[in-house]
Steps between C-alpha positions, in 0.01 A plus 500: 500500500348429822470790765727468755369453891385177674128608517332505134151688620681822679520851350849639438617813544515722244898496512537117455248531181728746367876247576275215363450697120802619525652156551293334233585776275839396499478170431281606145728490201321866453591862462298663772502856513298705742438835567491565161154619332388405151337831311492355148459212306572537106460194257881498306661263312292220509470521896492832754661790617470521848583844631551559880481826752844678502611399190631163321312252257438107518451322168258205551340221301219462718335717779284426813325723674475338841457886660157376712255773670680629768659775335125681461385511834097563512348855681187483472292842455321522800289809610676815615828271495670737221454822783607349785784670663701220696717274365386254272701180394431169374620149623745529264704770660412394825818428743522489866205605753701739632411756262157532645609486852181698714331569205142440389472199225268415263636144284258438206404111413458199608790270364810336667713849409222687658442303822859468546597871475226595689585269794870616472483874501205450776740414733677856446172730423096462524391345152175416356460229239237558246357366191237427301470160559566267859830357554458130446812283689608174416698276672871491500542179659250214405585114635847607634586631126487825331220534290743575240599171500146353480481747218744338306423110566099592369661646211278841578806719467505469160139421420368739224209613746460839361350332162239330701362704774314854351583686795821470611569373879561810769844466584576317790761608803697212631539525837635285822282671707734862526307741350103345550625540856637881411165581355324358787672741742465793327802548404471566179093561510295398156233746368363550177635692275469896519259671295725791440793672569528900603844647567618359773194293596321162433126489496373167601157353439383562799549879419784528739802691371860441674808662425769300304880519476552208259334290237690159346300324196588156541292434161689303324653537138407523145668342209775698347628401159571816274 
């Protein structure tokens, strides 16, 4: 079911992603149910017992867990981090910049989420973004087509790369220029990552120590398959 829209390489809005499942949901000869959380799977009767949140049962002969990693979202333990008394959140729960509006901002990592967030809620609050590693860009936008695309015609987007290469790739941020041109300005700045946290304040390498209202982990997930 193609995606509706005259331009194949743009980004849609999060609203038009949403119509476009909801309209290919329909046409499935499927019983969809959502909002409603599995918390047991029994074998029974040749097949399983599927029990769900709030009551109710589904018999089925075959199950799939299809449940991915973004239901186990990764917080790293980084020094002093468990005593620090501002808010702490991670990308996960993040919503709108506005919560952080004239506050001091620390976004941990170096990944699209990370960049992104941190170029977002900059425009609302001072924010550092920090990490271990650099933030490596690629581009968006290669030959007039969206690398995407030139993913998908070498046949690297489904390449089993991970069984080749020891080390796995850092993660690249794909970017049409935005947020390279963000960090360039300062706004968010990059340092390295904090060598500790106490209270209320970040200790840098350099031995400096700043107060901080607000730290968001933008460190990805972990698999979560109980």
């Amino acid at each position: 079911m193609p995606f509706p829209g005259s331009d194949p390489d743009r980004y849609p809005h999060r609203d038009e992603v949403a119509a476009y499942l909801s309209a290919y949901a329909a046409r499935l000869d499927a019983d969809i149910r959502t909002s409603r959380r599995v918390t047991a799977v029994r074998p029974a009767d040749g097949g399983f017992e599927v029990e769900l949140a709030g009551g109710g049962r589904l018999a089925a002969r075959a199950v799939v867990a299809a449940s991915g990693t973004f239901a186990n979202p990764y917080r790293p333990a980084l020094p002093g981090l468990e005593g620090f008394t501002g808010t702490v959140l991670h990308a996960a729960d993040y919503r709108s910049p506005h919560w952080f509006a004239g506050q001091r901002v620390i976004v941990v990592g170096a990944g699209n989420s990370a960049v992104q967030i941190a170029a977002e809620v900059a425009t609302v609050a001072r924010v550092t973004l920090t990490s271990r590693g650099p933030v490596k860009f690629a581009r968006q936008h290669i030959g007039g087509r969206d690398l995407h695309f030139w993913l998908k015609r070498t046949g690297l987007d489904i390449a089993p790369l991970g069984r080749l290469l020891r080390t796995p790739p850092t993660q690249l941020v794909i970017d049409d220029g935005h947020y390279r041109a963000a960090l360039a300005q300062g706004a968010p700045d990059r340092r390295e990552l904090f060598t500790g946290i106490d209270g209320a304040k970040a200790l840098w390498p350099d031995r400096t120590r700043e107060e901080v209202d607000a730290i968001i982990l933008a460190t990805g997930h972990r698999p979560d398959l109980p």
